[in-house]
C-alpha positions in Angstrom: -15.2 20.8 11.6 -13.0 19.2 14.1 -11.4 20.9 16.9 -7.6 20.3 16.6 -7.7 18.3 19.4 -10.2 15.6 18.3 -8.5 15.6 14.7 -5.3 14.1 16.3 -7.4 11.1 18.2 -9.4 10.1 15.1 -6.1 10.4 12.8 -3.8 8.8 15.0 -3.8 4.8 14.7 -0.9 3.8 16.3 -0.1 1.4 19.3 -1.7 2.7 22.7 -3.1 5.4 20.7 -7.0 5.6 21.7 -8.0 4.9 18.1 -5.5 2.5 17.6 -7.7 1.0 20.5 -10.3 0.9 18.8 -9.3 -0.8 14.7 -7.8 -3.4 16.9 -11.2 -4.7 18.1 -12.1 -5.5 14.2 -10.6 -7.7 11.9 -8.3 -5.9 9.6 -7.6 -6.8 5.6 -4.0 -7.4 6.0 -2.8 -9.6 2.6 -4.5 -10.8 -0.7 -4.7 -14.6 -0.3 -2.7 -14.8 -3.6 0.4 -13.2 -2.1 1.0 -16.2 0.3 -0.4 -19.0 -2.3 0.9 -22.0 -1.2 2.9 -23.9 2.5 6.2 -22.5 2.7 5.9 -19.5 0.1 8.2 -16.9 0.8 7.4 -15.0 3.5 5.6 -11.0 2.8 6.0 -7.9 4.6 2.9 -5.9 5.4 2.5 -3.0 7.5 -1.0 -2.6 9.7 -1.5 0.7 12.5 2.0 1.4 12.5 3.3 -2.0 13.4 5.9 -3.6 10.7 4.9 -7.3 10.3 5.7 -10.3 8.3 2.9 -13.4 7.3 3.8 -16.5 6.4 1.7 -19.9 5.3 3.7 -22.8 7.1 3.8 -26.5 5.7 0.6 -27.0 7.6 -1.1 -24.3 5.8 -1.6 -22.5 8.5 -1.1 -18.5 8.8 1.5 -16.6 10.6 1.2 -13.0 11.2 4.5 -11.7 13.4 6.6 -9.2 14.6 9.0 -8.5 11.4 12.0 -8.3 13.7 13.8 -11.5 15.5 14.0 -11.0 19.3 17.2 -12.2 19.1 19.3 -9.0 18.0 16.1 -7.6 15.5 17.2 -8.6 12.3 14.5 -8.7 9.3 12.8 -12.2 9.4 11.0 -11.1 5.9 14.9 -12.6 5.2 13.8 -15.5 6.7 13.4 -19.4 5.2 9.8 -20.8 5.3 10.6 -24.2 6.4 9.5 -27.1 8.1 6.3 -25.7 9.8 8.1 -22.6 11.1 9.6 -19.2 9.7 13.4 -19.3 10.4 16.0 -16.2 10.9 18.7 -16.2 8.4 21.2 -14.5 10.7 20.9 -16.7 13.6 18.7 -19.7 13.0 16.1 -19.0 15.3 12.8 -20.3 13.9 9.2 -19.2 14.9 5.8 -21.0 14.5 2.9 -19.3 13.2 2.2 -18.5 16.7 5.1 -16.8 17.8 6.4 -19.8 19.5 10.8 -19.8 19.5 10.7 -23.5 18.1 15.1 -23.7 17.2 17.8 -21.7 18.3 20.9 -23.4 15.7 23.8 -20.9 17.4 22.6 -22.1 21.1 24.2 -25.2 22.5 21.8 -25.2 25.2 18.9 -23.4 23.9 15.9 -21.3 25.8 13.3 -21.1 23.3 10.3 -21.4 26.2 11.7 -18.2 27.5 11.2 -16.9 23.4 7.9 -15.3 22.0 7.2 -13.5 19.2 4.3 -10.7 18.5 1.8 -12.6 16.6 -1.7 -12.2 15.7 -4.5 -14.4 14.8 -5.8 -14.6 11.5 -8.4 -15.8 9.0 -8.6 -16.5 5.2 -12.3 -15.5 4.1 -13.2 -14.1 0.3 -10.0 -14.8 -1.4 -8.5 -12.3 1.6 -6.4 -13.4 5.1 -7.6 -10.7 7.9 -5.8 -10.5 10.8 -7.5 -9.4 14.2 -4.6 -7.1 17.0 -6.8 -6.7 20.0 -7.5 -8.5 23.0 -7.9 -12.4 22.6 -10.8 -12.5 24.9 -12.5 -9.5 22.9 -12.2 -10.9 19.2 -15.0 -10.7 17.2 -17.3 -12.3 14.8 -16.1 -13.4 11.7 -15.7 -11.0 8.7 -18.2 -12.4 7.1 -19.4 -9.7 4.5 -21.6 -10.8 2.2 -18.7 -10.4 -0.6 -16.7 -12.8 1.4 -19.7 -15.7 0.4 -20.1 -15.6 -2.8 -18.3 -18.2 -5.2 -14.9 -17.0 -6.5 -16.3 -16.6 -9.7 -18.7 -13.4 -8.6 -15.9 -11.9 -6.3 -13.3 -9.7 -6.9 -10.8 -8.4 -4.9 -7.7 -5.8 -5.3 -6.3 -3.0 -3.1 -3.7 0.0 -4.0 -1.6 2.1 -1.4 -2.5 5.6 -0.7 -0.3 8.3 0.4 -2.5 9.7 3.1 -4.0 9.6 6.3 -6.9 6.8 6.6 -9.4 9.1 7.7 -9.4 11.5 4.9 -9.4 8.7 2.3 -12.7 7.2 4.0 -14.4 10.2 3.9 -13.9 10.6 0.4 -15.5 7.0 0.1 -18.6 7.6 2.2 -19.1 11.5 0.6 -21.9 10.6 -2.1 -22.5 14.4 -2.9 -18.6 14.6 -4.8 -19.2 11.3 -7.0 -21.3 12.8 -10.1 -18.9 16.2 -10.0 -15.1 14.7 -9.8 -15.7 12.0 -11.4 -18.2 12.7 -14.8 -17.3 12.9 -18.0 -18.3 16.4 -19.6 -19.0 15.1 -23.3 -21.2 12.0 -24.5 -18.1 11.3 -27.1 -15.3 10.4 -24.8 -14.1 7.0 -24.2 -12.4 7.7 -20.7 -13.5 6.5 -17.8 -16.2 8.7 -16.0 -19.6 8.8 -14.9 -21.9 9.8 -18.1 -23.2 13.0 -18.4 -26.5 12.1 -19.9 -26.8 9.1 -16.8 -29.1 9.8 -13.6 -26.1 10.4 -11.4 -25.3 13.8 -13.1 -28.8 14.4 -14.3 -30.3 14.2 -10.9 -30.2 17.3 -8.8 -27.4 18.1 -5.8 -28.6 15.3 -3.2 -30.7 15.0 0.3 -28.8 12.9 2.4 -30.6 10.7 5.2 -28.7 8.3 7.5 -30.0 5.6 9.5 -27.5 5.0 12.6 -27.5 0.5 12.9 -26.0 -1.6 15.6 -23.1 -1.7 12.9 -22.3 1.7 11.8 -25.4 3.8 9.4 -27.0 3.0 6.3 -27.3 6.4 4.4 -29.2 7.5 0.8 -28.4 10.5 -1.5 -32.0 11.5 -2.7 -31.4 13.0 -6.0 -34.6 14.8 -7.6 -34.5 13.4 -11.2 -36.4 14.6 -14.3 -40.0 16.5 -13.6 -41.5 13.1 -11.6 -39.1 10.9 -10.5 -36.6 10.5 -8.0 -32.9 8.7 -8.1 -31.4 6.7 -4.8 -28.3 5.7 -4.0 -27.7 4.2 -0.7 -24.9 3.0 1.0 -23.8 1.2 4.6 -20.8 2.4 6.3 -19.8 -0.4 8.5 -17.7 0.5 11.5 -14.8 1.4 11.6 -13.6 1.9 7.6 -16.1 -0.2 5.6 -18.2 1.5 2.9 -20.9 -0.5 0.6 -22.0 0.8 -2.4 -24.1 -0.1 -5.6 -22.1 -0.7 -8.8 -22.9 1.1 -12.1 -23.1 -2.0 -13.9 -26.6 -3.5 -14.7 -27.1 -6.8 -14.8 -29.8 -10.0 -14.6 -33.2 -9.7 -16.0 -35.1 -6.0 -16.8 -31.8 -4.8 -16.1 -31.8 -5.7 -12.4 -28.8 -4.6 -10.7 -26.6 -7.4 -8.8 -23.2 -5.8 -8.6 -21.9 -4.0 -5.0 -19.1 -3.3 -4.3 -16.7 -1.2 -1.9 -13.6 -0.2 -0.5 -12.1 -0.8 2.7 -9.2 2.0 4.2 -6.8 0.4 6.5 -3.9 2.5 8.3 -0.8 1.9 7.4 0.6 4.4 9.5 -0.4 7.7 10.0 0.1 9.4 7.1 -0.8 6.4 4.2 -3.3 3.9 4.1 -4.0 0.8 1.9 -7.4 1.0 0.2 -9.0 -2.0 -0.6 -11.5 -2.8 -3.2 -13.9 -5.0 -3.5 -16.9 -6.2 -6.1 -19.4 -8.9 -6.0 -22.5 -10.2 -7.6 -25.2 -11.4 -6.0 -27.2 -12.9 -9.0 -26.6 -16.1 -10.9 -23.9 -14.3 -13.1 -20.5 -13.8 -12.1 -18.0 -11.0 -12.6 -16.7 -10.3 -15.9 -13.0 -10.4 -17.4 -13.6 -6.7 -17.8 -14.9 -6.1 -13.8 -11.5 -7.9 -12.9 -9.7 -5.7 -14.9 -10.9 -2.4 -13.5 -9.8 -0.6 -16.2 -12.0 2.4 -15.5 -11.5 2.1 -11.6 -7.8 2.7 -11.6 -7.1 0.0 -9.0 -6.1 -2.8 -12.1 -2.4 -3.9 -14.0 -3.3 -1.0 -15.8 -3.0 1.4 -12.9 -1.6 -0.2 -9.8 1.6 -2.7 -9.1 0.1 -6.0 -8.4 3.0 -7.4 -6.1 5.1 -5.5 -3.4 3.7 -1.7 -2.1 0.6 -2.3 -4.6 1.3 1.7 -5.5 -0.1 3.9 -8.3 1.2 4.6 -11.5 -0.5 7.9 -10.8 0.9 9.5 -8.2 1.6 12.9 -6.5 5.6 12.9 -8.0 4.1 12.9 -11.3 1.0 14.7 -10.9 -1.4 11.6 -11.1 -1.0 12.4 -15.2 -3.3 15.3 -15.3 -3.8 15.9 -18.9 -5.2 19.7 -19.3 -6.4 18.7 -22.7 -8.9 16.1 -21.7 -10.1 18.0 -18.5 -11.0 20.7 -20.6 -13.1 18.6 -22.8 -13.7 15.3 -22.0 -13.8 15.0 -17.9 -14.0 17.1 -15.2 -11.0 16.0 -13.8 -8.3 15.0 -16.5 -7.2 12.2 -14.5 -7.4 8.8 -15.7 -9.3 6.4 -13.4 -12.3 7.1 -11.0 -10.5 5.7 -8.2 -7.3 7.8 -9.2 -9.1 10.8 -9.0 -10.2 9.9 -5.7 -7.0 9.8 -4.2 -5.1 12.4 -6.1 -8.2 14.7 -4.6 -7.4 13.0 -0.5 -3.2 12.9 -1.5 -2.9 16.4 -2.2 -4.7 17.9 0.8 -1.6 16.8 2.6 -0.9 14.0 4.9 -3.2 14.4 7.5 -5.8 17.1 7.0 -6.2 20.2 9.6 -10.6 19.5 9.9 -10.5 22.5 12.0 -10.4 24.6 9.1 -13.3 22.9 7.1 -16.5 24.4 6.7 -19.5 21.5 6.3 -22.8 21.7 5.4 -25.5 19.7 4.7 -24.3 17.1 2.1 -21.4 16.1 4.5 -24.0 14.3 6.9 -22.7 10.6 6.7 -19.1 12.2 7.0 -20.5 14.4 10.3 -21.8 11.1 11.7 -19.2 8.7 10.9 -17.0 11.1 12.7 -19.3 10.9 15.8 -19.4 7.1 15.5 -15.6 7.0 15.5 -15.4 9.5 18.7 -17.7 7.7 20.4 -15.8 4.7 19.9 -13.0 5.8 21.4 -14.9 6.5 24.4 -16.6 3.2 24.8 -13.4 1.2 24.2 -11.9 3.3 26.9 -14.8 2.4 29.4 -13.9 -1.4 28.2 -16.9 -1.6 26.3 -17.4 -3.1 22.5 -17.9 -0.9 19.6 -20.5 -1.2 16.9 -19.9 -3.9 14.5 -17.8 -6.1 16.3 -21.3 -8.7 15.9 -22.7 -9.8 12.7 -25.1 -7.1 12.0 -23.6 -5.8 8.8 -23.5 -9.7 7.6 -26.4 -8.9 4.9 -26.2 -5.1 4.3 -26.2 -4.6 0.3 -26.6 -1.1 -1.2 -28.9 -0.9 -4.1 -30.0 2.3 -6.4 -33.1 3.3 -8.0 -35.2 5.4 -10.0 -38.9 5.7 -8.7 -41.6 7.8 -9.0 -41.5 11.1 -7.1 -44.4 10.4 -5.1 -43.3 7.3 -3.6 -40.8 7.0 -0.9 -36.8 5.4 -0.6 -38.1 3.5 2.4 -40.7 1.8 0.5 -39.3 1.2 -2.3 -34.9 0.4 -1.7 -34.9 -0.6 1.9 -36.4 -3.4 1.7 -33.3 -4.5 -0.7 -30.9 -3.3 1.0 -30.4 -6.6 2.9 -30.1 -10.1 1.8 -33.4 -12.2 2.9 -30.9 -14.7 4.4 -27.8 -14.2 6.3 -24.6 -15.2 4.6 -22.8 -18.7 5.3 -19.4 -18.0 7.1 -17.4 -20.0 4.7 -13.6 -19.8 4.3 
């Protein structure tokens, strides 16, 4: 549990709030590089820790990420015209460069525009995504170069979907590995919904023991799952500070069935009480991602499931019950709610906006949530002393998570460790 207390500092993301503080000193996911595709695209409004923004590719190419509202008399500049290497109020005519620089004032006959600056934030396009960094100049960090992020578009995919609750209760649904074979399996080999099988390892294998491993990034972490009379299944995982999980994909691919695919999610506040989760797949191997992967039908973050423009929201939602079908929940899944990713946040949604953790009763099995929570506090407190939090370096640059089954006398250390980072470290690429 949390004390009341230390529930409102981790929850609360805003500006000058102390874990505001703290997300500002990473790079944050803030658009899909397909919403600005091209110079002088209309401009898109995006929301990041409470602060209403607008981005913008200029003629140059270049990214603008700014204060949605003129300093003129605050009118919207998502209104605005993308023109001529600037983004220009409609009301006014005062016209902003992608670093905040007034550039025109058209209703001033003698105009002031060196005495004019917008909020803006740098930014970089890596992995099909434009991440935008809202802390100290002096303090930004490395690159977010994830090993996803270097892979050829072909073996990358890349989506995200809003959720209607606080950030920190939708990441530690993510990095909770004990939930994934109960909320989300299928409860009959015959169904055709999406859901974890019930005669796969995941269910088979008995409730987990969690170890984490605390990195200069954030934790690595395994589920140990005994499976069968001799053999034991592994999952393991990286939580990368401050909202990153990594985790192996069910999908088998290469040679002997050798797995290839990660993927993950990434939780960034919108405000306080919803959060965009984004989500992520790659291969590693020599074959891409599939028509199907890009899809992710079974997910629930595809066209199927989510808008693909605009809020990115959910079909599924809390005002219509996320579609629970009784029916199917009492026969086919546990849940009766279409999409893995669906059911996560229909579970998160309805416990409220922001969660009271002073009620909560943990044991065991909530390990990685227990220390990510510590990571987070402890943050706070080293930011405050002006220090710099884990994973502002490029530790986490070749963390992959992996699973396997192995016999019961050998050891996760020995035998998924050693894969659970790339030989090499990635290229930072665009």
């Amino acid at each position: 549990m949390l004390t009341r207390e230390d529930n409102e500092l981790v929850t609360r993301t805003g500006p000058g709030t102390p874990m505001g503080d703290v997300l500002r000193r990473y790079w944050i996911p803030a658009f899909l590089a397909r919403e600005l595709p091209e110079p002088d695209c209309p401009p898109v409004r995006v929301q990041l820790l409470g602060e209403k923004l607008v981005g913008f590719r200029d003629t140059q190419g270049r990214i603008g990420l700014v204060d949605e509202f003129c300093p003129h008399r605050r009118a919207s500049l998502w209104f605005g015209r993308n023109e001529g290497s600037g983004l220009r109020c409609i009301y006014h005519g005062w016209k902003f460069d992608a670093d905040g620089n007034c550039i025109d004032q058209m209703n001033e006959p003698e105009q002031f525009c060196h005495k004019i600056h917008l909020t803006a934030y740098p930014t970089t396009e890596m992995g099909g995504v434009i991440w935008a960094y809202m802390g100290p100049r002096e303090r930004m960090p490395a690159p977010p170069a994830f090993d996803w992020t270097q892979v050829p578009e072909s073996h990358r995919h890349c989506s995200k979907v809003w959720e209607e609750c606080n950030w920190l209760q939708a990441l530690e649904g993510g990095i909770d590995t004990s939930h994934a074979p109960i909320l989300h399996r299928a409860i009959t080999a015959n169904t055709t919904r999406p859901g974890i099988p019930v005669q796969g390892p995941f269910v088979r294998g008995k409730a987990p023991t969690l170890e984490v491993d605390v990195t200069d990034y954030g934790y690595r972490y395994v589920g140990i799952r005994p499976l069968d009379e001799d053999k034991t299944y592994v999952r393991s995982y990286h939580f990368v500070m401050p909202f990153t999980q990594i985790r192996p994909q069910q999908i088998g691919r290469g040679s002997g069935g050798d797995r290839t695919n990660i993927a993950g999610h990434i939780w960034v506040p919108i405000d306080d009480e919803n959060c965009m989760v984004w989500n992520w797949m790659y291969s590693y191997g020599e074959e891409g991602l599939s028509d199907d992967d890009r899809m992710e039908r079974g997910n629930g973050n595809g066209p199927d499931y989510v808008q693909q423009s605009g809020e990115f929201r959910s079909f599924r939602n809390k005002r219509n019950d996320w579609m629970i079908d009784r029916q199917v929940q009492k026969y086919e899944t546990f849940t009766g709610i279409d999409g893995i990713n669906t059911q996560d946040r229909a579970v998160q949604e309805g416990m409220g906006p922001i969660v009271d953790r002073s009620k909560e009763h943990l044991g065991p099995a909530d390990r990685a949530i227990i220390a990510m929570r510590r990571l987070l506090l402890d943050a706070v407190k080293t930011v405050q002393a002006d220090g710099n939090p884990p994973g502002v370096d490029t530790s986490y640059y070749s963390a992959r998570a992996i699973e396997k089954i192995f016999p019961r006398h050998d050891t996760w250390r020995r035998t998924v460790l050693p894969e659970m980072y790339a030989e090499e470290l990635p290229v930072v690429a665009k």
